[in-house]
C-alpha positions in Angstrom: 69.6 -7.1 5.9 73.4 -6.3 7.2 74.6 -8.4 4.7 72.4 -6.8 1.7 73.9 -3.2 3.2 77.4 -4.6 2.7 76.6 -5.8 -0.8 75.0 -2.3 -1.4 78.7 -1.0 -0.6 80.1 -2.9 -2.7 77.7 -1.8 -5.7 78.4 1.7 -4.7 82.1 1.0 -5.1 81.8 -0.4 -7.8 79.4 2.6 -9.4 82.3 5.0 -8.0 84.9 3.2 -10.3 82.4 3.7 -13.3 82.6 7.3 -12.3 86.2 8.2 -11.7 86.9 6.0 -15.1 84.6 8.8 -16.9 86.4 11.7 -15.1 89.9 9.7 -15.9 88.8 9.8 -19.5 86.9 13.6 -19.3 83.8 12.8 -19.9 82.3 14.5 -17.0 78.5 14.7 -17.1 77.7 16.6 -14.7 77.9 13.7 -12.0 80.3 14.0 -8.9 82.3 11.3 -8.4 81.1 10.8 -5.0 78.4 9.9 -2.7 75.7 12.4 -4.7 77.2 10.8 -8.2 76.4 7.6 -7.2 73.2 7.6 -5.6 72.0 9.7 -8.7 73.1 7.0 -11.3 71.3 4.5 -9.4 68.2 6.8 -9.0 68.1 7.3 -12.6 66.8 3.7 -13.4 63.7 1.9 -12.7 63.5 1.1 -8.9 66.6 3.2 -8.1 64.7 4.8 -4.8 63.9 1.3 -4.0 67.2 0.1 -3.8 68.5 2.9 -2.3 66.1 3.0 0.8 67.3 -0.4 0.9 70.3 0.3 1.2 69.4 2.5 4.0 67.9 0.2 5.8 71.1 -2.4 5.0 73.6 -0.3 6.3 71.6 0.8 9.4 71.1 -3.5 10.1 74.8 -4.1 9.6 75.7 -0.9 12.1 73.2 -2.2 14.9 74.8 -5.9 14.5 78.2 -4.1 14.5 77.8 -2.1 18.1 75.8 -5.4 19.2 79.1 -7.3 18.2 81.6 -4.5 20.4 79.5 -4.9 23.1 78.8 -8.6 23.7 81.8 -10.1 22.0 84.0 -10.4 25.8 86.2 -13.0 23.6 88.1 -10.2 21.7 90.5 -8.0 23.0 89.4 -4.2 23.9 90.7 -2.3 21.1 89.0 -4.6 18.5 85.7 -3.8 20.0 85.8 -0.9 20.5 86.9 -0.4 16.7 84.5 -2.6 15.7 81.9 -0.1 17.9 83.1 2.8 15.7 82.5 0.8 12.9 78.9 -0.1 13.9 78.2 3.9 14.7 80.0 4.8 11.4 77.2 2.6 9.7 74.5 3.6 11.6 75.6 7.5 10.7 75.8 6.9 7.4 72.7 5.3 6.9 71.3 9.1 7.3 72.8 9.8 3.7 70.9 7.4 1.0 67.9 7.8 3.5 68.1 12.0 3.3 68.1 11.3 -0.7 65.3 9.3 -0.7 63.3 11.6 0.9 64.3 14.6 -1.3 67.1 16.1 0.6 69.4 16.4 -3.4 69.7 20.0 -4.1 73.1 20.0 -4.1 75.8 17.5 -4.2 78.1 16.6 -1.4 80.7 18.7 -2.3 78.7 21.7 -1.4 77.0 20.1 1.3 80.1 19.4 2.7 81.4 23.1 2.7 77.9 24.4 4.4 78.5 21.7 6.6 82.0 23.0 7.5 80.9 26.7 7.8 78.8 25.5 10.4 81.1 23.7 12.3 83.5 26.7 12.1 80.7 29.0 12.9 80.6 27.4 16.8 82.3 28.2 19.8 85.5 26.0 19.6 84.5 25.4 15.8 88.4 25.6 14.5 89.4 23.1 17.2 86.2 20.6 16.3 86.7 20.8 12.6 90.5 20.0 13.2 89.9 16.8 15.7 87.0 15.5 12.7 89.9 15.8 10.6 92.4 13.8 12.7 89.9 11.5 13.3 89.3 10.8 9.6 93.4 10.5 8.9 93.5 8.3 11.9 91.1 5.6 10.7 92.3 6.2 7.4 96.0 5.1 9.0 95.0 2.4 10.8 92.8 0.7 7.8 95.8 0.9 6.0 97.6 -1.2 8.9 94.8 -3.4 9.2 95.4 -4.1 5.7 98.9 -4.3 5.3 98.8 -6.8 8.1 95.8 -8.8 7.3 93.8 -8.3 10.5 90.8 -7.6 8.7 91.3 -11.8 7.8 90.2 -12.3 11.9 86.5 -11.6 11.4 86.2 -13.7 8.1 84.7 -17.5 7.9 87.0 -18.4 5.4 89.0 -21.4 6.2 86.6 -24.0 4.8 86.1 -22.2 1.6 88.0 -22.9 -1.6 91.4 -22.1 -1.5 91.4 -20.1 -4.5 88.7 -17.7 -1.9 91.0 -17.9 0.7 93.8 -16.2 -1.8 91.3 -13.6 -3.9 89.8 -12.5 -0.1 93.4 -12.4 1.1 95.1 -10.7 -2.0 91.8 -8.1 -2.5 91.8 -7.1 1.1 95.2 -6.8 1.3 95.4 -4.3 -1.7 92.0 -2.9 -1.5 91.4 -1.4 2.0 94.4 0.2 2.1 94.2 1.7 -1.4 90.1 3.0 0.0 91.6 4.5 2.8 94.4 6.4 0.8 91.7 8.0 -1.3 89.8 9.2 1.9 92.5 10.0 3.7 93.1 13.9 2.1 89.2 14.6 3.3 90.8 14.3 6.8 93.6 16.7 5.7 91.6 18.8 3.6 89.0 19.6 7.1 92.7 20.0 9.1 93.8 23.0 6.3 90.2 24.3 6.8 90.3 24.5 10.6 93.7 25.9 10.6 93.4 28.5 8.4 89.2 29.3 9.2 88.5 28.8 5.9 85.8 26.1 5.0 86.8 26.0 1.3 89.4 23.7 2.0 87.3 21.3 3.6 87.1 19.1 -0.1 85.2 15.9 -0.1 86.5 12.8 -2.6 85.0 14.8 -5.9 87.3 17.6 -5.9 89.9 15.7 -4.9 90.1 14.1 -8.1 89.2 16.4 -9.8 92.2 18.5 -8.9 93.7 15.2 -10.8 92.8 15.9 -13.8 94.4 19.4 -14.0 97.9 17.8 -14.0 99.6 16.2 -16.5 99.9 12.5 -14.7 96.4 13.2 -13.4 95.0 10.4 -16.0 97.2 8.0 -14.9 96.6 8.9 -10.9 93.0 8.4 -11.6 93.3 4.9 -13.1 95.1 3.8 -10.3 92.4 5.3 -7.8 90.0 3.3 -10.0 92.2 0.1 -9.9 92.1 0.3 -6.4 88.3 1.0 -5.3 87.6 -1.8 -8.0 90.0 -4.3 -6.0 87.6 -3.2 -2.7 85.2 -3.4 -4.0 86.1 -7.2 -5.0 87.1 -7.7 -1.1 83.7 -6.0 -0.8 81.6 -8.5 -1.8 83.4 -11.1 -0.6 82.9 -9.9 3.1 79.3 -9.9 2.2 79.5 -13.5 2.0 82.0 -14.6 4.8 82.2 -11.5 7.7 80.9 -13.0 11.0 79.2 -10.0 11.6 78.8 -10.5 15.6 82.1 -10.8 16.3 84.3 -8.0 17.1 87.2 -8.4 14.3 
């Protein structure tokens, strides 16, 4: 099941590149190019909740092995397990959001969702200061994926030295490119939820969609958004590829 959940990433990645490829080319249908807009196009075909409650499940497998991994792996070094606990938690969080649609919760799509969700924050006692460290926290996993990927560490928790070479060199090359190119496209949310807490202004708190979005008022925006394409479709290619060869109990 943790391994399904990570090749249900990877679809969704891959669904996500569909998506900003339509907004590259405007041919917006009403579909965010996000979370919402993915889990809608799979729900629109024939077992669509089924897979997605799947997924739920998947990802909620592949964060319990994850924390399982932090905690028992004493062979690794403390900061890789206890990143490799934030990534089991991350997991086990997000397995709330296919699970929520499933079960009805789509009224509105992320981007809203997101804003309601920042009012909130804002709205208790020490809000500005909370909704600025979720922020900080967001830019600095973004940052460090982006060193994890520059310098290969990710290739620690991957069973890859017996496979073909020509494995070895795609898992390299797609991790290499891909993670850090994922975590650029993130990384504004972080900065966007920073703005909002400085200023008190939940507005600013933009998710992915309007992000790129924003792209296409520009005149390079096109461009822009076939490179963000480019790279979610190269992580999603390292995607799948960790499906196959992450030793999932070790903390790497």
């Amino acid at each position: 099941m943790a391994r399904f959940g990570l090749v249900a990433r990877s679809v969704f990645y891959c669904i996500l590149v569909y998506l900003v490829a339509r907004l590259a080319g405007a041919r917006q249908d009403g579909k965010q190019a996000n979370a919402h807009g993915a889990l809608s196009t799979i729900a629109a075909h024939p077992g669509g909740l089924a897979a997605i409650a799947a997924t739920s499940a998947g990802f909620f497998a592949f964060g319990a092995i994850r924390v399982w991994g932090g905690i028992r792996d004493v062979r690794s070094g403390r900061w890789r397990r206890v990143m490799t606990l934030l990534q089991g938690a991350f997991y086990l969080v997000l397995t709330w959001v296919p699970l929520s649609y499933v079960l009805g919760k789509r009224s509105e799509g992320s981007e809203q969702q997101q804003h309601r969700t920042a009012t909130g924050i804002l709205r208790l006692p020490a809000g500005r200061e909370i909704l600025f460290a979720l922020g900080l926290v967001v830019v600095g996993v973004c940052a460090n994926q982006m060193w994890t990927g520059a310098h290969q560490d990710y290739a620690d928790g991957l069973r890859i030295e017996r496979s073909p070479r020509w494995v070895r060199l795609l898992t390299r090359a797609a991790g290499t490119v891909g993670i850090p190119a994922r975590a650029a496209v993130f990384l504004p949310i972080g900065v966007f939820c920073m703005i909002a807490a400085a200023q008190s202004n939940s507005r600013h708190a933009d998710g992915v969609d309007e992000e790129l979005v924003a792209l296409t008022r520009h005149a390079w925006g096109e461009a822009l958004l076939a490179l963000v394409a480019l790279g979610l479709a190269v992580f999603a290619v390292y995607s799948f590829l960790e499906a196959r060869y992450r030793a999932l109990t070790r903390a790497a």
